[in-house]
C-alpha positions in Angstrom: -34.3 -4.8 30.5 -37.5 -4.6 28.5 -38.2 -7.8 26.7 -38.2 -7.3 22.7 -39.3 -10.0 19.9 -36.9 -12.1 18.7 -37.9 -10.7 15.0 -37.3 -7.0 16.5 -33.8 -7.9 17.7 -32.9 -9.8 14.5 -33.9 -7.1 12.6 -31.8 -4.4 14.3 -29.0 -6.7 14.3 -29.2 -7.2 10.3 -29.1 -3.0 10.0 -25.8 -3.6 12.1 -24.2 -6.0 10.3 -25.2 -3.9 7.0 -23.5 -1.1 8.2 -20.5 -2.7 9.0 -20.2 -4.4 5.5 -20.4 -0.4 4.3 -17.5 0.4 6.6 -15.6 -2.5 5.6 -15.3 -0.5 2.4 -14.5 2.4 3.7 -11.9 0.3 5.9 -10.4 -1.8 3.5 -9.5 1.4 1.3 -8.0 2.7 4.1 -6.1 -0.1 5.0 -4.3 -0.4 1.4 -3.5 3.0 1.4 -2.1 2.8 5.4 -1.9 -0.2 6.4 -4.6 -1.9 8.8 -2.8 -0.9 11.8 -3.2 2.7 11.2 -7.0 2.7 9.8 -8.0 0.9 13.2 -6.2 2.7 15.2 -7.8 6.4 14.3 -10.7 4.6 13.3 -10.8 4.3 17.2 -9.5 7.6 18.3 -12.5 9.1 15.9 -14.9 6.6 17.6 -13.8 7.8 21.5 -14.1 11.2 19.5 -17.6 10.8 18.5 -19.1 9.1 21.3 -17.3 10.6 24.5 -19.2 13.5 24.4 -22.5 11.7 24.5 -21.8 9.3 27.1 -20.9 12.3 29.3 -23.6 14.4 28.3 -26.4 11.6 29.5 -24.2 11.2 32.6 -23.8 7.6 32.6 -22.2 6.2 35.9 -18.8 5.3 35.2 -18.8 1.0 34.3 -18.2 -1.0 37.7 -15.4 -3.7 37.9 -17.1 -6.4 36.2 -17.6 -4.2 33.5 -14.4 -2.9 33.0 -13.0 -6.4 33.6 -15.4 -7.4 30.3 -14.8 -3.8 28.5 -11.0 -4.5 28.6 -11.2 -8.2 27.6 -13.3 -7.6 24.5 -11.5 -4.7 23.6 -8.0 -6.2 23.7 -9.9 -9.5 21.4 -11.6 -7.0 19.4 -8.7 -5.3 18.4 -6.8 -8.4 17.5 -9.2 -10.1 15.3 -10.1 -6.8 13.6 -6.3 -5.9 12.9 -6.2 -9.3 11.0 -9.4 -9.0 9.1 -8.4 -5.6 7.7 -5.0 -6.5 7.1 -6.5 -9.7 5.0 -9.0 -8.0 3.8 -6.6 -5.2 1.9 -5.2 -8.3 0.3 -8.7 -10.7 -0.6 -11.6 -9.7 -2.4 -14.4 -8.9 0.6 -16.5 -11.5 -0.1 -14.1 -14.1 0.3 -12.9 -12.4 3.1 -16.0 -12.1 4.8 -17.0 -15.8 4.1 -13.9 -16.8 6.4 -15.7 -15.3 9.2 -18.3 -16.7 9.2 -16.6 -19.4 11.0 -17.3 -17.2 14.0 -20.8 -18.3 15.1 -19.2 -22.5 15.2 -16.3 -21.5 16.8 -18.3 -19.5 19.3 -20.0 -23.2 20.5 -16.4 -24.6 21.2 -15.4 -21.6 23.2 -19.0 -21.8 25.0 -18.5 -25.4 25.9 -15.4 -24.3 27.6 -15.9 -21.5 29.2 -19.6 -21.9 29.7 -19.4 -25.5 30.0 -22.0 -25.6 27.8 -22.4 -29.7 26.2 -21.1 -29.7 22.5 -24.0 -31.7 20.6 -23.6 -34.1 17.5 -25.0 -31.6 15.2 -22.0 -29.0 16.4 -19.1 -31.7 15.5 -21.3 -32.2 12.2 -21.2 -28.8 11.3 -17.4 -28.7 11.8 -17.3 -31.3 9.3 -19.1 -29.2 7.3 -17.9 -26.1 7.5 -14.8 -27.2 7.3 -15.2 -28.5 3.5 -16.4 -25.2 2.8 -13.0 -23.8 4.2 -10.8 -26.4 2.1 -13.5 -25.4 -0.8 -12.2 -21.6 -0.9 -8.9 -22.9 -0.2 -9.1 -24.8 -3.7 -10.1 -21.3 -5.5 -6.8 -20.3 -4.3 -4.9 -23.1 -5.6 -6.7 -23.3 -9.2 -6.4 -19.4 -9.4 -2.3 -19.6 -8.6 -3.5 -17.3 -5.9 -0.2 -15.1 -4.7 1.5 -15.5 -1.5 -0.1 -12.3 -0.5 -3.2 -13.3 -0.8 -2.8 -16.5 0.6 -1.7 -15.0 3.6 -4.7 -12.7 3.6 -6.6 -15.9 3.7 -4.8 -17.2 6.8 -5.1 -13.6 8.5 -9.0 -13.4 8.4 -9.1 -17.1 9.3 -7.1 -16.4 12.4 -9.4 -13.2 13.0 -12.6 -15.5 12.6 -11.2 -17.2 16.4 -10.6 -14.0 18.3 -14.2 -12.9 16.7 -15.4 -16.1 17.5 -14.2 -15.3 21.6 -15.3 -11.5 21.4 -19.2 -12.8 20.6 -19.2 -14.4 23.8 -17.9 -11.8 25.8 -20.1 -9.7 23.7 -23.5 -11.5 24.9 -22.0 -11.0 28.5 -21.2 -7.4 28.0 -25.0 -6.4 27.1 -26.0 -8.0 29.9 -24.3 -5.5 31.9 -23.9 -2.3 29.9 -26.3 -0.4 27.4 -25.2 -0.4 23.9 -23.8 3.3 23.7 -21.3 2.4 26.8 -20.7 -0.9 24.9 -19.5 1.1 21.8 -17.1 3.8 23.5 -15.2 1.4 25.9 -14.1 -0.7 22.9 -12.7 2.1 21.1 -11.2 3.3 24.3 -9.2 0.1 24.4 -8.7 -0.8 21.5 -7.3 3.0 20.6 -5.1 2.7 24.0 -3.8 -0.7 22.9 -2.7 0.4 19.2 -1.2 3.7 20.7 1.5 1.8 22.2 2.7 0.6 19.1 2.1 3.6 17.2 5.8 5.0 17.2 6.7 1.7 15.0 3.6 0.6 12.8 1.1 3.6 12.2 1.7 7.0 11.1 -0.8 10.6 11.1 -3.4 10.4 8.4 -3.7 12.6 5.3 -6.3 15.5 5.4 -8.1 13.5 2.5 -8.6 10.6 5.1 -9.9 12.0 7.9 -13.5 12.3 6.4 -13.3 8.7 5.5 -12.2 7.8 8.8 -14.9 9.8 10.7 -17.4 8.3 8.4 -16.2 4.7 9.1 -16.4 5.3 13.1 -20.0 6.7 12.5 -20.7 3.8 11.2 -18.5 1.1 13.2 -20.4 2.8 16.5 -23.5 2.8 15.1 -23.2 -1.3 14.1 -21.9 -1.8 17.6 -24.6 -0.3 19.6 -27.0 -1.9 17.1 -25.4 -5.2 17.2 -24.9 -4.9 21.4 -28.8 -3.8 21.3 -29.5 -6.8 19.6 -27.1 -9.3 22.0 -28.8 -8.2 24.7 -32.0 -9.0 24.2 -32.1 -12.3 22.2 -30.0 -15.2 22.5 -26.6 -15.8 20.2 -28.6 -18.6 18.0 -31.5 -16.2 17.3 -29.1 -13.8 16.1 -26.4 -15.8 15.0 -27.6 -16.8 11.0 -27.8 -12.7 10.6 -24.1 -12.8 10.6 -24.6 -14.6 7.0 -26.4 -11.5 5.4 -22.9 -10.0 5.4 -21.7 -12.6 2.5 -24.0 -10.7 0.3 -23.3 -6.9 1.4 -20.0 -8.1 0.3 -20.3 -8.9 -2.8 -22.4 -6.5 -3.8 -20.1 -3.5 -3.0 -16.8 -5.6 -3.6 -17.9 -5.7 -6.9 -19.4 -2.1 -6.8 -16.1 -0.4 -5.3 -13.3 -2.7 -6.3 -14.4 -4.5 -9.3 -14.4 -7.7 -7.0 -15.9 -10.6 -8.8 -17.1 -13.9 -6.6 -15.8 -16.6 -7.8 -18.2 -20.4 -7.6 -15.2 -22.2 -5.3 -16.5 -18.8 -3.0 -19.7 -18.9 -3.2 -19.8 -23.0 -2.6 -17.4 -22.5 0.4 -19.6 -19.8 1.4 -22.1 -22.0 0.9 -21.0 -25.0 2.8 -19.8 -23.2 6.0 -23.3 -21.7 6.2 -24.5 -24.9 6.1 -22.3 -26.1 8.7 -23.4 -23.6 11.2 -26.8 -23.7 10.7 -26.3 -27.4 11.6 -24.5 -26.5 14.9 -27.1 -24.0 15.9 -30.0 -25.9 15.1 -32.5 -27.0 17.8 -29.6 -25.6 20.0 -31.2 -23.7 23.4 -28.3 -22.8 26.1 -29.1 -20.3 28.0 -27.7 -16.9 27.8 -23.8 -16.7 29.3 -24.0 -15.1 33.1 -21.3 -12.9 34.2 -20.2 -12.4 37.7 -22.2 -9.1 37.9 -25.7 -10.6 36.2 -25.6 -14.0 38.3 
């Protein structure tokens, strides 16, 4: 793989995260109109749609075991965390929402530590600390706002996501190792649309003919922030890239407030704030070497 500056891949990787925050919109709409089930779910049939036909028209070599082993894992995580956030999300204003993630990147250390048995450092239990304040910060919004249960729950729901996220990062690093972004992209959906077939009978339902353009415009632009962001994951390490994840707080509130006539409230932003804080805290000075998979080693 061609070595790339650290700046190049950060860059790329702040395009994907920008063009995710633009299909959150699209996604959240979806979702209160559908339900989050559904909007993933053909969300990911539209992505195997779009990007089938390209992977077999460079005639890629079909993924080896390893692969597939590390397609299906992500995809199954994938697909769980992103069911929660969009199912919170339709119920929290986006950039509250999207502060709760960015839990992510900490978490990530813990699961590194155990499955990488990576050292967790003093700054990392620090940053818990840390970040944790910033979580019972947002959680105090809630309170003095007489948040509604539904909301509250769409608090817990993106919380929940931030873990599985927090897993799929690290199985994210070792998929680039092994796949090119494109293959990355299409093997995700392909799981993740297999997995949310099953239950389609009982929690999803066809889309309208006024949502399918929104829903082939979202998997543009979900496939295009995963082969950016897998581009990026595969040539720099998790703690170059990890503080881009943060440029998503203020894509949110920009086009919460643009779409939805979202507002961001201080106990937000000061949450926000703090669990930023506690991440960059973790991260800092922090140098563990990229995770190996069976197939890179």
């Amino acid at each position: 793989m061609k070595p790339v500056s650290a700046t190049l891949a950060f860059t790329v990787a702040a395009i994907g995260i920008a063009t995710y925050s633009t299909m959150d919109v699209l996604m959240k709409g979806l979702s209160i109109a559908s339900g989050a089930y559904s909007a993933v779910l053909w969300r990911s049939v539209a992505g195997v749609v779009l990007l089938g036909p390209v992977f077999v028209a460079r005639r890629r070599p079909w993924p080896g075991r390893a692969a597939l082993r590390l397609h299906a894992l992500r995809g199954a995580t994938a697909g769980i965390s992103v069911v929660l956030f969009f199912w919170g999300l339709a119920r929290v204003p986006m950039a509250q929402g999207v502060a709760l993630t960015f839990l992510a990147p900490l978490i990530a250390l813990y699961f590194a530590a155990a499955l990488l048995g990576e050292t967790i450092r003093r700054g990392a239990i620090l940053g818990s600390i840390v970040a944790s304040a910033g979580v019972l910060v947002i959680a105090a919004g809630e309170v003095q706002a007489h948040a509604s249960t539904a909301h509250v729950l769409g608090s817990i729901a993106i919380f929940a996501a931030s873990i599985f996220y927090a897993y799929s990062l690290i199985l994210l690093r070792q998929q680039a190792q092994v796949a090119d972004p494109l293959e990355v992209a299409l093997f995700t959906s392909i799981v993740l649309g297999a997995l949310l077939l099953i239950g389609a009978p009982w929690f999803s339902g066809l889309p309208t003919v006024a949502q399918w353009p929104q829903i082939g415009a979202a998997a543009v632009l979900g496939s295009v922030s995963a082969m950016a962001l897998a581009w990026a994951y595969g040539r720099a390490e998790a703690q170059v890239l990890a503080p881009v994840e943060y440029t998503a707080f203020l894509w949110s509130a920009l086009l919460g407030w643009w779409v939805f006539g979202e507002t961001v409230s201080l106990y937000t932003t000061l949450g926000a704030a703090l669990i930023i804080a506690g991440c960059v805290a973790a991260v800092r000075g922090h140098a563990a070497p990229a995770p190996q998979t069976e197939a890179a080693a």
